[in-house]
RODO-2510 file (C-alpha; in nm, 4 decimals, decimal comma):
residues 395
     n   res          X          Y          Z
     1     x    12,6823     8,4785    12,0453
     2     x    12,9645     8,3947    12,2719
     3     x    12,9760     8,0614    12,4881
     4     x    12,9756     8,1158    12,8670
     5     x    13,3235     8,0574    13,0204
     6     x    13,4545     7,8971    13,3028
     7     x    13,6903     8,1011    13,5067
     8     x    13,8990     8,0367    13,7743
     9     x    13,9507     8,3365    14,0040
    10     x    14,2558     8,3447    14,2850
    11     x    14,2669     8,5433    14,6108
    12     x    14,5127     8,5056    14,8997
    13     x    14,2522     8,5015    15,1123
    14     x    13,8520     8,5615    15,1356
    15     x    13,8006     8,5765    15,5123
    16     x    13,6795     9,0037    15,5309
    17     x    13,6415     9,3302    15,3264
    18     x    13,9567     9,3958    15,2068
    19     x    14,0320     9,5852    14,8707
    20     x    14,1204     9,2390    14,6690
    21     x    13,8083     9,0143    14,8362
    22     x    13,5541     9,2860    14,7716
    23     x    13,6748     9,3266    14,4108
    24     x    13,6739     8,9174    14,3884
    25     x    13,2888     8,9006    14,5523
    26     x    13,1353     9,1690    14,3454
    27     x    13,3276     9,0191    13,9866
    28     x    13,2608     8,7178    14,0691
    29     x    12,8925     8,8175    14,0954
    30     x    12,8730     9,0577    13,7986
    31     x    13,0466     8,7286    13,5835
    32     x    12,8029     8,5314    13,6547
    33     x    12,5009     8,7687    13,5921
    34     x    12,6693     8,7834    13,2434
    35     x    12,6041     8,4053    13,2284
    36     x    12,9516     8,2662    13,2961
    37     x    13,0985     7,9790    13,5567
    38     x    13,3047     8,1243    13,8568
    39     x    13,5132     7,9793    14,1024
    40     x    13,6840     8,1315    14,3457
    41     x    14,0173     7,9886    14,4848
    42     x    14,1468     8,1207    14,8254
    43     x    14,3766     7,8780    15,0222
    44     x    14,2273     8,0721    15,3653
    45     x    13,8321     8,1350    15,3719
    46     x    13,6319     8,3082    15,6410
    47     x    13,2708     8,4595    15,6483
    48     x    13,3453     8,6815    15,3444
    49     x    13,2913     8,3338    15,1198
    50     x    12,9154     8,3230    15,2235
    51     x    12,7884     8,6226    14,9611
    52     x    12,9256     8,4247    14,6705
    53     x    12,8283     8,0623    14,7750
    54     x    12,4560     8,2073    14,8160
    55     x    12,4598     8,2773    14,4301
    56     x    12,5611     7,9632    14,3525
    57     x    12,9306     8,0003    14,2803
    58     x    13,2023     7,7900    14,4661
    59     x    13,4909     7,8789    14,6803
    60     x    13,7600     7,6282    14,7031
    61     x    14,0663     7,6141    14,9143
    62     x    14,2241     7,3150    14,7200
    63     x    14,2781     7,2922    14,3331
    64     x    14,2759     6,9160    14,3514
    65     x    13,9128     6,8160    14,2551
    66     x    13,7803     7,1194    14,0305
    67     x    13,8055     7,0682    13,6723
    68     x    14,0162     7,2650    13,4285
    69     x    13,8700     7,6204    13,3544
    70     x    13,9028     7,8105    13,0311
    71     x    14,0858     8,0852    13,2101
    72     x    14,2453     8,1469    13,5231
    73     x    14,2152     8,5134    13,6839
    74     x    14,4920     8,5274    13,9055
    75     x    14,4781     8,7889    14,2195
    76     x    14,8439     8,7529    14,4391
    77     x    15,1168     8,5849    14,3333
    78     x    15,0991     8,1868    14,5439
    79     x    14,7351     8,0630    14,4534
    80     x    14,7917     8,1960    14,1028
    81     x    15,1465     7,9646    14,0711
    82     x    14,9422     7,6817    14,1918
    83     x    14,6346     7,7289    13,9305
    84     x    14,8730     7,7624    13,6697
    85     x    15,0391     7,4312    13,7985
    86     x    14,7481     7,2389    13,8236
    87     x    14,5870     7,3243    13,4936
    88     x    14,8722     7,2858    13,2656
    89     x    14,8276     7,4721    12,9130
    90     x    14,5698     7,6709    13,0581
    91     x    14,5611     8,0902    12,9886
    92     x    14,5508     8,3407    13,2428
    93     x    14,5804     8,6791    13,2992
    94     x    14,7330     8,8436    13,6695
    95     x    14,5778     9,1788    13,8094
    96     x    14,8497     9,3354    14,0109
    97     x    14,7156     9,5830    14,3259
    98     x    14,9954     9,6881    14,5151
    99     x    15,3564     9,7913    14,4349
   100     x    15,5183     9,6945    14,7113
   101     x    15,3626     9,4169    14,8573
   102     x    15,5441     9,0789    14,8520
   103     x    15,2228     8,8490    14,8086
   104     x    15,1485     9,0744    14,5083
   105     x    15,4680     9,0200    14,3053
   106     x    15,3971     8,9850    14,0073
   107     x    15,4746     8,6497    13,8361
   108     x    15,6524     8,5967    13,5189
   109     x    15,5325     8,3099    13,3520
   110     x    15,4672     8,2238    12,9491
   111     x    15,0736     8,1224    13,0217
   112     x    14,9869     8,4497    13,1654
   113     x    14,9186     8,6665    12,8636
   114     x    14,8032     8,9846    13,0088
   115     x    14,9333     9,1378    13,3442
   116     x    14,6510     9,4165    13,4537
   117     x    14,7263     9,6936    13,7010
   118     x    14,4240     9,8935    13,9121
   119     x    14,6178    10,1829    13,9028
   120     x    14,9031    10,4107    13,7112
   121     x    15,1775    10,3859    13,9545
   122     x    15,1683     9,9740    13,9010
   123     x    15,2168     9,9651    13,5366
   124     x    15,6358    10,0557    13,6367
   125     x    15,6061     9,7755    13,8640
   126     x    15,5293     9,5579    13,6051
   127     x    15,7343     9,7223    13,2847
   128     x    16,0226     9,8646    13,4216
   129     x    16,0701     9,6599    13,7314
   130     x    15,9743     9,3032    13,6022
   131     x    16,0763     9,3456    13,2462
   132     x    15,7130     9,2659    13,1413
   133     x    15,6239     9,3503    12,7632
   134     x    15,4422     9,6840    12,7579
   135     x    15,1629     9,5129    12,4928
   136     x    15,0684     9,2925    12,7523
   137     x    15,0124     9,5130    13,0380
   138     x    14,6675     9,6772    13,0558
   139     x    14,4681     9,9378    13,3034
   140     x    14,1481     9,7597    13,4180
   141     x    14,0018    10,0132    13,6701
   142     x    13,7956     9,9214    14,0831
   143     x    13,4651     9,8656    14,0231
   144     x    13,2019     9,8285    14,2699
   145     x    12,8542     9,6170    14,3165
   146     x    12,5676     9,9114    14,2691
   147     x    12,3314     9,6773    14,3628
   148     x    12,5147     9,6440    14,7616
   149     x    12,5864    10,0076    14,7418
   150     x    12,2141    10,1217    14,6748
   151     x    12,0824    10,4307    14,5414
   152     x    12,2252    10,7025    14,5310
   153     x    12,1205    11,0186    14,7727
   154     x    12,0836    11,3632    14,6510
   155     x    12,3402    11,6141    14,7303
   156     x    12,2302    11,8568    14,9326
   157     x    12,2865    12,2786    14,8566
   158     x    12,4810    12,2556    15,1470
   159     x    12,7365    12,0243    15,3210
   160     x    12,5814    11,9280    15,6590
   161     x    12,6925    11,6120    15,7690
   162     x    13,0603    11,4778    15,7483
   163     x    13,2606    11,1500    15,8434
   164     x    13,5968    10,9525    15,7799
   165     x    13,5003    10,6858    15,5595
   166     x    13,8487    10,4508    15,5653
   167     x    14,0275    10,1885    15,7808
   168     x    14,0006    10,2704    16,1651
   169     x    14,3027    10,4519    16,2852
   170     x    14,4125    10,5022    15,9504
   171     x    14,3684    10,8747    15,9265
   172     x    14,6511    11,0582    16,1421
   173     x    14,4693    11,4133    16,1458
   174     x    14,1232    11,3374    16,2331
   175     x    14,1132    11,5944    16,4676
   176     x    14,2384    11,8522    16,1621
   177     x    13,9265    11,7339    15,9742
   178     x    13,7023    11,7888    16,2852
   179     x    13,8277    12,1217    16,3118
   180     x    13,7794    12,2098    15,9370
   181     x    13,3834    12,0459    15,9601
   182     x    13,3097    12,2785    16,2690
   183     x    13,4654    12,5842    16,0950
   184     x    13,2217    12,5420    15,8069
   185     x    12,9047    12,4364    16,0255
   186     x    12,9359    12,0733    15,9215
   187     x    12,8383    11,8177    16,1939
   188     x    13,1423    11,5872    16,2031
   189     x    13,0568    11,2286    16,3032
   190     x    13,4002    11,1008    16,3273
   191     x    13,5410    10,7354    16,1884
   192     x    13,2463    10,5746    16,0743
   193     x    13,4261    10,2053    16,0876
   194     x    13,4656    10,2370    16,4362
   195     x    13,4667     9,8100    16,4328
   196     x    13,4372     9,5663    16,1960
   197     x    13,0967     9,5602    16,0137
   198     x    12,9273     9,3299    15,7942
   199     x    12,9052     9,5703    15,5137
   200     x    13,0891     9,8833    15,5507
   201     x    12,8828    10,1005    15,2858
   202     x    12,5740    10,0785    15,4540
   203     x    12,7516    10,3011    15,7079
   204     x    12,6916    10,6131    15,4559
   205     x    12,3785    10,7118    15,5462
   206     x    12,3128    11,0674    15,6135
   207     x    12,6640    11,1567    15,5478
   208     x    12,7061    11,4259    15,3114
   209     x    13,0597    11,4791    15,2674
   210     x    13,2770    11,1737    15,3540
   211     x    13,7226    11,1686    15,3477
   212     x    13,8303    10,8366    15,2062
   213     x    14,0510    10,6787    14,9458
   214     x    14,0453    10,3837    14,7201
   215     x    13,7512    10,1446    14,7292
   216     x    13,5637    10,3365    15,0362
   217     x    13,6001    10,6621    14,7605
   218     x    13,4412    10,4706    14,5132
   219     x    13,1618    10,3544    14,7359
   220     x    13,0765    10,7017    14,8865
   221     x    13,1246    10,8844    14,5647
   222     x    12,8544    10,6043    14,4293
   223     x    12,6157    10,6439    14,7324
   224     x    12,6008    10,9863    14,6544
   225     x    12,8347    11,1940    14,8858
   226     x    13,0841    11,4263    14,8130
   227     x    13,4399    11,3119    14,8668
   228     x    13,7657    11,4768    14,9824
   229     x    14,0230    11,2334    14,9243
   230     x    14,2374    11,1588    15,2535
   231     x    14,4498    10,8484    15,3305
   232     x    14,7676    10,8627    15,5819
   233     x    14,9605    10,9785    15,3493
   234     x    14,7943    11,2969    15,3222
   235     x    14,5295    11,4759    15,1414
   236     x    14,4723    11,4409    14,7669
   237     x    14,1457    11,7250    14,7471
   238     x    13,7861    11,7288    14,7047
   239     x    13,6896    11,4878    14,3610
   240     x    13,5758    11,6885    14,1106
   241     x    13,4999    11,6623    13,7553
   242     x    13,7305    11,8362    13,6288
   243     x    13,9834    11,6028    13,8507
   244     x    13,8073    11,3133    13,8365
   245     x    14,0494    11,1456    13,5789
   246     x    14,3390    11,1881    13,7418
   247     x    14,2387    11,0763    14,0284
   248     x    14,0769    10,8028    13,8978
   249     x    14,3910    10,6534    13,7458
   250     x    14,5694    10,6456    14,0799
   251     x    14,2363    10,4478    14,2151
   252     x    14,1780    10,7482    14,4318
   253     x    14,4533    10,6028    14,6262
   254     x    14,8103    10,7271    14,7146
   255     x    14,9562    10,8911    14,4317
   256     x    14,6770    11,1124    14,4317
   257     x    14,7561    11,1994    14,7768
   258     x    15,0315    11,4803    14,7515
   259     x    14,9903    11,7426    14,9941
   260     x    15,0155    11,7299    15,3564
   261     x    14,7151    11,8130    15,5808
   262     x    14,6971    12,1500    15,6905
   263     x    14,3750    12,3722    15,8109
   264     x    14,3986    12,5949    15,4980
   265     x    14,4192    12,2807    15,2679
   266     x    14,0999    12,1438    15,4243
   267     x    13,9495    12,4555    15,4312
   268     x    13,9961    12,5192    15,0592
   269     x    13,8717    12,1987    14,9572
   270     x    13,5635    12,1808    15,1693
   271     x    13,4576    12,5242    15,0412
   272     x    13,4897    12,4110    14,6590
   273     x    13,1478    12,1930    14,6682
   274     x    12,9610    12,2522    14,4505
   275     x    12,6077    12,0532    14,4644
   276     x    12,5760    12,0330    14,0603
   277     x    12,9308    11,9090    14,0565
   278     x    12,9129    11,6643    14,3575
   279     x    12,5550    11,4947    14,1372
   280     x    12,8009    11,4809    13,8198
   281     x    13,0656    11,2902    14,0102
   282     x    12,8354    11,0466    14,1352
   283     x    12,6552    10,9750    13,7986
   284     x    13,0247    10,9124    13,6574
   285     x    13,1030    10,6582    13,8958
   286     x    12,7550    10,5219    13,8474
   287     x    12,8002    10,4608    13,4983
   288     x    13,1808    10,4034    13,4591
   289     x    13,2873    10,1892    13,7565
   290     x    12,9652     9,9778    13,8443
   291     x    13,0843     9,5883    13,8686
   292     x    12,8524     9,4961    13,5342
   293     x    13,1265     9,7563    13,3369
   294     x    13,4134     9,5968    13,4996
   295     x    13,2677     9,2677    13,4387
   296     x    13,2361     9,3516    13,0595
   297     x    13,6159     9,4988    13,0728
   298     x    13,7729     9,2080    13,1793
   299     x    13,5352     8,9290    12,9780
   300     x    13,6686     9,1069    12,6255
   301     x    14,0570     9,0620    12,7795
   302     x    13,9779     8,6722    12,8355
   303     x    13,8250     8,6093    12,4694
   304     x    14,1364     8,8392    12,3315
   305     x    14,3822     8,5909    12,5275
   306     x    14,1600     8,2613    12,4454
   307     x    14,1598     8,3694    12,0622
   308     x    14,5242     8,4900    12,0614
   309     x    14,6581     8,1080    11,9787
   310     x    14,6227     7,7862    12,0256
   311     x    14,6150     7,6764    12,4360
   312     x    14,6332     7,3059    12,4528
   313     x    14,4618     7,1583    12,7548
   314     x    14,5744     6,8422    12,9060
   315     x    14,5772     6,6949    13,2349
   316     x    14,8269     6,7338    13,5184
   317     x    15,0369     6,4409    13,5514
   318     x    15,1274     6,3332    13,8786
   319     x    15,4563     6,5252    13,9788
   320     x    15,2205     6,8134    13,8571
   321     x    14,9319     6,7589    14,0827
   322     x    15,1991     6,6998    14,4068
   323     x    15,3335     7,0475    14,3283
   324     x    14,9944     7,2033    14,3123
   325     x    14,9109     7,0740    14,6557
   326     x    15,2794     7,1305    14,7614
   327     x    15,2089     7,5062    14,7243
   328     x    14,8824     7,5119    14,8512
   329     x    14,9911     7,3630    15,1897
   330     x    15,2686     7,6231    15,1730
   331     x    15,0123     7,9255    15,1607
   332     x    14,8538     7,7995    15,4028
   333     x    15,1191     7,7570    15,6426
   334     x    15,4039     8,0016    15,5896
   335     x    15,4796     8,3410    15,5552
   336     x    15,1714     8,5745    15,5234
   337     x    14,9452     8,3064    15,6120
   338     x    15,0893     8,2312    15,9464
   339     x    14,8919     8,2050    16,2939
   340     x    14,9310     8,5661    16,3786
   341     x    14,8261     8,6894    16,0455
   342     x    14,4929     8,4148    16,0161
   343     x    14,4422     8,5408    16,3777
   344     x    14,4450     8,9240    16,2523
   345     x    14,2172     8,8467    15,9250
   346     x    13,9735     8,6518    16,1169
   347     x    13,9423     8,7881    16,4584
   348     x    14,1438     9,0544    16,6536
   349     x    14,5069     9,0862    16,6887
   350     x    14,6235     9,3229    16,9299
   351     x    14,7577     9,6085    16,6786
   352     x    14,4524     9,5957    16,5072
   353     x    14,2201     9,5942    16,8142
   354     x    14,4531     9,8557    16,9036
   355     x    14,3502    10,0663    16,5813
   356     x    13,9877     9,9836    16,6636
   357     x    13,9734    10,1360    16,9890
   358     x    14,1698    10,4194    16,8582
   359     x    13,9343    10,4689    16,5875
   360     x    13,6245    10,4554    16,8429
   361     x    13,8373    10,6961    17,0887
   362     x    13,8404    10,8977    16,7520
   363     x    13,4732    10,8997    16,6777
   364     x    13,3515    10,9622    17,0664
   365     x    13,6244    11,2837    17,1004
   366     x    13,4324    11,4229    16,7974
   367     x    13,0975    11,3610    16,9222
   368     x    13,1852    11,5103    17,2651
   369     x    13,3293    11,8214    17,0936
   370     x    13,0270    11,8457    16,8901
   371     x    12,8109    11,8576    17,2270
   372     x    13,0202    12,0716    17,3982
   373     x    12,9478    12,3062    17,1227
   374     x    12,6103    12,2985    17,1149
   375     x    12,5846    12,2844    17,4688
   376     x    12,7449    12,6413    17,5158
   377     x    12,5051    12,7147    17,2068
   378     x    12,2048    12,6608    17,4001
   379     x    12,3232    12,7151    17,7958
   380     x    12,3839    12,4269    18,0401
   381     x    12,0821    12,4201    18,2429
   382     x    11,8802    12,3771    17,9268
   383     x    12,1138    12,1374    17,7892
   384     x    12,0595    11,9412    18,0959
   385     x    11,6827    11,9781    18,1297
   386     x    11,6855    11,8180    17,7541
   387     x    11,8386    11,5483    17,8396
   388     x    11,6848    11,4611    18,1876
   389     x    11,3603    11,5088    17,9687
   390     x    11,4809    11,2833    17,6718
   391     x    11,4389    11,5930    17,4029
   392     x    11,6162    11,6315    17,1364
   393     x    11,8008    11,9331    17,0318
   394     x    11,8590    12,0379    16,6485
   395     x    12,1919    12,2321    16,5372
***
């Protein structure tokens, strides 16, 4: 039987529900279900930190008391140079999410023997654009925490109920999608993340057919709605299982996303459900990208890296340990972690209270067209009778 580990897991930050501090909190929590030590290192923390201190696993924002770990997982490139500086001789292995992204550079250094990548587009990033050897670089695939997302609901014979499941003010052609739902008798409900929540997913509820990417296309697919694929970048098509690969090996993120938006495009996608199919999808992602898989993934790449050679611990000396903190108090301070940015991750900054009340604006245009249409439906004075009489009124 294998001896628990102790892991040391990076993150630029852990202050919301971003792609990178959702993956952290659910790993983190899947790890240690499988028996192993986990902490987290973020040099900027926030509420987000709360879910995995209630289990019993730390999150630091210095390096300088925590004892050497077997391994270090290393999200973004700063607080994964500073690990590797404090614990001298110790492995690690980098995850790389985005391919353009400064803070997720990927860095080249002889104690990180495996470089992962989330999706397909990434693994150039890191071969042909940083010159990393092609036997260390490995696909290790989202995941997702079943037990936050629930159980999933059964798909309906027919699509009722639709939403935008993404990043408020993300999607550029909401009022396309309305347009497409009321053509096929679907009640749209608009941006479901109007604001920011506490837990996004829980959102779902009564949606049938949700348009989202990434992560949010993961959880929805997993909750048990159908899902076309949408980001900004356009609109990748209704998941399928006979798609299902290919899109998951772009994440069901851009890459995927090749055609523009247009009313036939929607059209022809939102006609191809097929209840039988949209159960399928769901028990794939169920089975193949729950958290507890992931967690099993990426425990067999740290004993393949610990039993590779040799990796002679030893304490930081002191030049060492000044570096460490050095670079910590630089993340902290500079660059991506400046006062606008802290101000943006942990409150409101205007552009993003900006998209807010554009997503909102979004949501209550689509819920006013939706009345309007029922209201001509059913005549005005009986529209209004309902509602001085508080009754409710069924599509």
């Amino acid at each position: 039987m294998h001896r628990p580990l102790r892991i040391l897991m990076t993150n630029a930050v852990l202050t919301g529900r971003s792609g990178t501090e959702t993956l952290v909190r659910d790993t983190v929590l899947a790890l240690r279900r499988r028996g192993h030590s986990v902490t987290a290192f973020a040099p900027i923390t926030g509420p987000a930190v709360a879910e995995i201190r209630a289990t019993g696993s730390p999150v630091a924002t210095s390096l300088a008391a925590l004892e050497a770990p077997d391994i270090i997982h290393g999200h973004h490139t700063g607080p994964t140079i500073a690990a590797l500086t404090r614990f001298p001789g110790t492995p690690a292995i980098y995850v790389c999410h985005d391919f353009s992204s400064e803070i997720d550079a990927p860095p080249i250094h002889p104690r990180i023997s495996r470089y992962l990548h989330v999706r397909a587009a990434l693994r150039g990033r890191l071969v042909d654009e940083c010159g990393i050897a092609a036997s260390k670089v490995k696909f290790w695939p989202n995941t997702i925490d079943l037990q936050r997302v629930g159980p999933a609901a059964p798909a309906p014979a027919r699509l009722a109920t639709a939403a935008i499941f993404a990043h408020p003010g993300t999607i550029r052609f909401t009022g396309m999608i309305a347009e497409a739902c009321q053509r096929h008798g679907i009640a749209f409900r608009g941006e479901l993340i109007g604001k920011a929540a506490d837990d996004v997913v829980k959102r779902l509820g009564g949606t049938d057919l949700a348009f989202a990417s990434g992560r949010m296309a993961l959880e929805a697919m997993a909750r048990g709605c159908a899902v076309i694929n949408v980001d900004r970048f356009g609109v990748g098509g209704l998941v399928t299982t006979d798609r299902f690969d290919g899109f998951a090996a772009v994440n069901f993120a851009y890459g995927a996303l090749s055609d523009a938006a247009s009313p036939e495009l929607l059209d022809r996608e939102i006609a191809a459900y097929r209840a039988e199919d949209a159960i399928a999808v769901t028990q794939r992602v169920r089975r193949d990208f729950a958290s507890e898989k992931g967690a099993e993934q990426i425990e067999a790449i740290y004993r393949d890296v610990l039993a590779e050679k040799p990796w002679p611990r030893r304490e930081p000396n002191e030049d060492e340990r000044a570096m460490a903190a050095i670079i910590e108090r630089f993340l902290q301070q500079k660059q991506i972690y400046d006062r606008s940015f802290v101000r943006l991750r942990e409150g409101l900054g205007p552009s993003e209270e900006l998209q807010f009340q554009l997503g909102e604006l979004s949501s209550k245009t689509a819920e006013l067209a939706h009345e309007v249409r029922r209201l001509r439906r059913g005549g005005v004075l009986r529209r209004l009778v309902d509602k001085l009489t508080g009754r409710t009124y069924e599509n």
